[in-house]
C-alpha positions in Angstrom: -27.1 -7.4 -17.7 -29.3 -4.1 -18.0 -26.7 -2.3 -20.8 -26.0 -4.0 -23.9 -22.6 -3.7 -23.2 -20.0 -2.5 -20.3 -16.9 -1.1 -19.9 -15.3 -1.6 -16.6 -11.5 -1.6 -14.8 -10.2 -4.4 -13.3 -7.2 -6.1 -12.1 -5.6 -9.4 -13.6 -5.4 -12.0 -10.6 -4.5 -14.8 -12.9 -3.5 -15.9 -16.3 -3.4 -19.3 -18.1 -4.2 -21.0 -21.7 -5.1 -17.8 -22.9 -7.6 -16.6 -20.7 -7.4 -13.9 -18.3 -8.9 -13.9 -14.8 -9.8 -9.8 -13.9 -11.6 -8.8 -10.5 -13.6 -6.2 -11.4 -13.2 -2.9 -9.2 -16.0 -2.1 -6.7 -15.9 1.8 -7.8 -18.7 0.8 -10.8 -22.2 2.5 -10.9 -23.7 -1.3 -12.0 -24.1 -3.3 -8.8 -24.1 -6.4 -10.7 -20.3 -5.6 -11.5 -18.4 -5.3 -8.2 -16.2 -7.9 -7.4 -16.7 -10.1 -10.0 -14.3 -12.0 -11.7 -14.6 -12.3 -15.2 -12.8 -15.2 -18.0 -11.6 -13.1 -20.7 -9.5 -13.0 -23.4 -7.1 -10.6 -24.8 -7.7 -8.5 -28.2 -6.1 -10.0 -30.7 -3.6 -6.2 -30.8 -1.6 -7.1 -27.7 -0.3 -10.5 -29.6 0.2 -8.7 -32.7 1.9 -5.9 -30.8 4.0 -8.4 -28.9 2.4 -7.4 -25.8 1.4 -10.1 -23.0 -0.9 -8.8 -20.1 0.5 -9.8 -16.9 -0.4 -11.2 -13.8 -1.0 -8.0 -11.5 -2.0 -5.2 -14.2 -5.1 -2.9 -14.4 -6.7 -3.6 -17.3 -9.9 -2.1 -19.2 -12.7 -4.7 -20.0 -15.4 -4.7 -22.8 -18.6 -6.3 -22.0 -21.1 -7.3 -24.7 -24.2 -8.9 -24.1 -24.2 -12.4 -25.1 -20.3 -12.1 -26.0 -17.2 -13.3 -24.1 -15.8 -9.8 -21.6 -12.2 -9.1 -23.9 -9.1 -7.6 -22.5 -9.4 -4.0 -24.7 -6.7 -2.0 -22.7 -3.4 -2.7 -20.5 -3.6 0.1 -18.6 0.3 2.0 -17.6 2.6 -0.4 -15.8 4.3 0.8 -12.4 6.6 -2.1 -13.0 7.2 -5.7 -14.3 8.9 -8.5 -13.7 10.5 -10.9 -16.6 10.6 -14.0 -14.2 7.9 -14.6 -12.6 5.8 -13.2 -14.7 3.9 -10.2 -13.0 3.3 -6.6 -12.6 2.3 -3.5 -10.3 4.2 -4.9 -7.6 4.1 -2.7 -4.4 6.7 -4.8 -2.5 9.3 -7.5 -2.4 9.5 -9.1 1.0 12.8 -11.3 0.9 13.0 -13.9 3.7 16.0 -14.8 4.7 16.9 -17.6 7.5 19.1 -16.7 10.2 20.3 -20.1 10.6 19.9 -23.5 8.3 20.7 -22.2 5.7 22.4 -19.2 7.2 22.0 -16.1 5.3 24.2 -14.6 2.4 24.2 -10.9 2.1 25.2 -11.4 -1.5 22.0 -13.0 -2.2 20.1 -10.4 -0.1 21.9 -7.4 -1.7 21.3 -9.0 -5.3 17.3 -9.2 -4.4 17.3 -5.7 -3.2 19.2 -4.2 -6.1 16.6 -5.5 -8.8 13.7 -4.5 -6.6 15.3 -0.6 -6.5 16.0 -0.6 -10.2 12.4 -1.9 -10.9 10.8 0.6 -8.0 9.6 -2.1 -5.7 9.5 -1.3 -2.3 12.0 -3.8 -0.7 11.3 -5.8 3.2 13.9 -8.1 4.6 12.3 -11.0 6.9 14.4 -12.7 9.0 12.6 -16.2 10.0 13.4 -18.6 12.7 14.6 -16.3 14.9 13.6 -18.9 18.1 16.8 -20.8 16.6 19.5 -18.1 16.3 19.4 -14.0 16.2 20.9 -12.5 13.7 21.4 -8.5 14.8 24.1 -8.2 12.4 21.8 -8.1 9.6 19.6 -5.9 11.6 22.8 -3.7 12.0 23.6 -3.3 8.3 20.4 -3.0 6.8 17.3 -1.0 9.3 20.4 2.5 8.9 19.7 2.5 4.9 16.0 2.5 5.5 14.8 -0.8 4.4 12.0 -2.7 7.1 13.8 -5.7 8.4 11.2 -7.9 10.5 12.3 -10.8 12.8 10.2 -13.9 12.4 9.5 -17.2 14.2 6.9 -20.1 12.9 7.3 -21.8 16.5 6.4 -18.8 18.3 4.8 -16.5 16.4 6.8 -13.6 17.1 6.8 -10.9 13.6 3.6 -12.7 12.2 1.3 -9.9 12.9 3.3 -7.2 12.0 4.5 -8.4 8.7 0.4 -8.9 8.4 0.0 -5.1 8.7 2.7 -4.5 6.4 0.7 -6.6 3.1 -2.5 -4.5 4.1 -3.8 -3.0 0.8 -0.5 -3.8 -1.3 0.4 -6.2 -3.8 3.3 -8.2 -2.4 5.5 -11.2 -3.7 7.5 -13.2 -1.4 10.8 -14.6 -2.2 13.8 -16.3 -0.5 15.8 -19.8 -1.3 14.3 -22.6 -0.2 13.9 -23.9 3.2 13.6 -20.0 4.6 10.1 -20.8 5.5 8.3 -18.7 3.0 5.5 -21.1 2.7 5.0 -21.7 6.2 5.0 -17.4 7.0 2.2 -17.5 4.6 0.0 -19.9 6.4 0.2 -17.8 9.4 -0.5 -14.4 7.8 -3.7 -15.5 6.5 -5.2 -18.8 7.6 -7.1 -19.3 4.3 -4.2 -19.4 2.3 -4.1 -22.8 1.4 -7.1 -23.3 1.6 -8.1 -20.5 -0.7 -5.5 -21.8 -3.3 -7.2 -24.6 -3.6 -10.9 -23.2 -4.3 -8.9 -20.8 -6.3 -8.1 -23.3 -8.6 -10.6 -25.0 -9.3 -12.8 -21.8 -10.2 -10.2 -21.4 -12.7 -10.2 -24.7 -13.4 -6.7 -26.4 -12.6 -5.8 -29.4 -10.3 -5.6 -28.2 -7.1 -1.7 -29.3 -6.6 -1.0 -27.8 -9.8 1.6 -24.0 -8.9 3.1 -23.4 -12.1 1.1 -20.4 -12.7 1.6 -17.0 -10.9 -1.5 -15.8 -9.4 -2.3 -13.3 -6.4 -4.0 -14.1 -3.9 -6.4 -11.4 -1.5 -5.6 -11.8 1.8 -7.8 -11.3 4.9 -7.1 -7.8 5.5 -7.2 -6.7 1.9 -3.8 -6.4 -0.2 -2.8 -9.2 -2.1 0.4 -12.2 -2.4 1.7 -12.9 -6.0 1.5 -16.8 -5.4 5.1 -17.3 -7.4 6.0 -21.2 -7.5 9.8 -21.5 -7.0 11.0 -17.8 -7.3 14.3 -17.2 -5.9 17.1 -15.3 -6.1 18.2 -17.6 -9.1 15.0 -16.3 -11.2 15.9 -12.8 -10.5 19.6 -13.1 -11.5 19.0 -14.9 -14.5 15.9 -12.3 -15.7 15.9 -9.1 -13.9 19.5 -8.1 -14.3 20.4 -4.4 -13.1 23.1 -2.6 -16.0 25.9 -1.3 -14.2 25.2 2.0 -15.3 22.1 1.9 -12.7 23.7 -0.4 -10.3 25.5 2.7 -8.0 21.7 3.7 -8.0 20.4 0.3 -6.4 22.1 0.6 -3.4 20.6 4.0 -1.5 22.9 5.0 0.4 25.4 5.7 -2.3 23.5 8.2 -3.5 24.8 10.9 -1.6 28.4 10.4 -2.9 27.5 9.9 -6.5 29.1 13.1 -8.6 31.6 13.1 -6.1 34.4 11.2 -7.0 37.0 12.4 -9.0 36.5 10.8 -11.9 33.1 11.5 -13.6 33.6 7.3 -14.9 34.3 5.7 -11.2 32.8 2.6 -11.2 33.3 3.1 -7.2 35.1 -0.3 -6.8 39.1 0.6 -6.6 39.3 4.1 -8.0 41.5 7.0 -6.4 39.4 9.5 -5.8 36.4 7.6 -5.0 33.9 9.1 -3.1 31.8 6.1 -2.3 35.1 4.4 -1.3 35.9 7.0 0.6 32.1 7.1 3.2 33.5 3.1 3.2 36.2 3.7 5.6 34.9 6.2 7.3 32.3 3.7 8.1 29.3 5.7 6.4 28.4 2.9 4.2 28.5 -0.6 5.3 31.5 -3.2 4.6 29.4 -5.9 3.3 27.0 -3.8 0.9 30.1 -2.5 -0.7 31.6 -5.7 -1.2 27.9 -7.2 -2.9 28.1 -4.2 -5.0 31.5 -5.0 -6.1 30.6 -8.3 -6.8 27.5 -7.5 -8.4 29.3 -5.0 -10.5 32.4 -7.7 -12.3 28.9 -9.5 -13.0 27.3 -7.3 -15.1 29.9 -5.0 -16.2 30.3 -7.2 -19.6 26.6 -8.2 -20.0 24.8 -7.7 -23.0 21.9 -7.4 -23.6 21.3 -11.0 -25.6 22.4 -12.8 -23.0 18.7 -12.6 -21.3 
């Protein structure tokens, strides 16, 4: 290295044992830089500042000739997620079966509500779509405004446009189990697996080892948070909305909030109610109402120590 030391941006693909994995950015006047990604560690501030750089941030890296590159800056956060562990997100694609197991709109409404209080862009994916349709979810969710792309592993059908969609973005995928996450991923990018695996041994894990978040650049540019096991059950448990946000989480609300007649409405079984009101007249669907209600005897005790 020509400079005795360097100071360059990057962005955190991975995290474990202490030591930070950061892809430098390719907008650096050294040509030795682009690209690369450095083992670091973080100064020893951020620990004694109880702060814990993330999976997904931009960070600042010194460079000192014959010294390990250090973690000096975590720079702003768009977002962050307490479980899994990651930041910056630009999206949340939920996938959701249409059959075996057959979707709940609870659990999609939940998924969507924590992405809108956090600023995430949410995408509902409907897989196996060869097996069953399922136009009803179509129906309640493309009015609001949120992409909902029909999927099938058998014949291929949504592949390529949920492909476009993770172009130049930093996406994590989520869904229960058995939704066919996994097997979307594959398709999108036919070195997925196989890049996991030289992934981890550069960073020197077994190669069956997915406890650790990491993202993963895809073909086309963007990159998937590689989450093992997150599902609507992390997101519950970590990322709970406070039902003084919660009328906010559901967009098409919005219009009606202020207008109820008590300035306290919880918009659930008040006279008065605005919200309940664009219900019946069928402005606002049935089922996101009833998720909201639902979501709203949840958290309408929570404290804060319960996390």
């Amino acid at each position: 290295m020509s400079n005795r030391e360097n100071r360059l941006t990057g962005l955190i693909l991975k995290g474990i044992g202490g030591f930070y994995y950061v892809k430098a950015d390719t907008e650096t006047g050294d040509s030795t830089l682009p690209g690369m990604v450095y083992e670091c560690k973080a100064r020893g501030v951020f620990r004694k500042n109880s702060v814990t750089p993330l999976v997904g941030d931009r960070v600042r890296l010194l460079i000192e000739e014959n010294q390990s590159p250090v973690i000096e800056e975590i720079l702003p956060r768009r977002n962050s997620l307490v479980r899994p562990p990651v930041a910056n997100l630009d999206q949340l694609v939920l996938v959701a079966a249409s059959c075996d197991p057959a979707p709940s709109t609870l659990v999609i409404d939940k998924i969507i509500a924590a992405a809108e209080d956090k600023g995430i862009a949410p995408v509902l994916v409907i897989s196996k779509v060869d097996l069953e349709q399922a136009q009803w979810l179509r129906e309640i969710y493309e009015p609001i405004g949120f992409p909902v792309i029909q999927v099938s592993s058998s014949t291929g059908e949504g592949v390529a446009e949920v492909r476009e969609l993770l172009r130049g973005k930093i996406t994590a995928f989520t869904g229960n189990s058995g939704v066919g996450k996994s097997t979307l991923l594959n398709q999108i990018d036919s070195r997925f697996c196989l890049e996991t695996g030289e992934i981890s041994k550069k960073l020197g894990r077994g190669r069956h080892t997915t406890r650790q978040v990491e993202l993963l650049e895809l073909e086309g540019g963007g990159y998937v948070a590689d989450t093992p096991g997150f599902s609507a059950i992390q997101m519950e448990r970590y990322d709970v909305v406070k039902k003084e946000q919660l009328p906010y989480c559901f967009r098409e609300f919005e219009p009606y909030l202020g207008e109820c007649r008590f300035p306290s409405c919880s918009h659930t079984c008040e006279k008065g109610c605005a919200v309940l009101e664009a219900v019946r007249e069928g402005k606002i669907s049935r089922s996101r109402h009833e998720s909201y209600c639902a979501l709203y005897q949840e958290v309408k005790d929570w404290k804060e120590w319960k996390k």
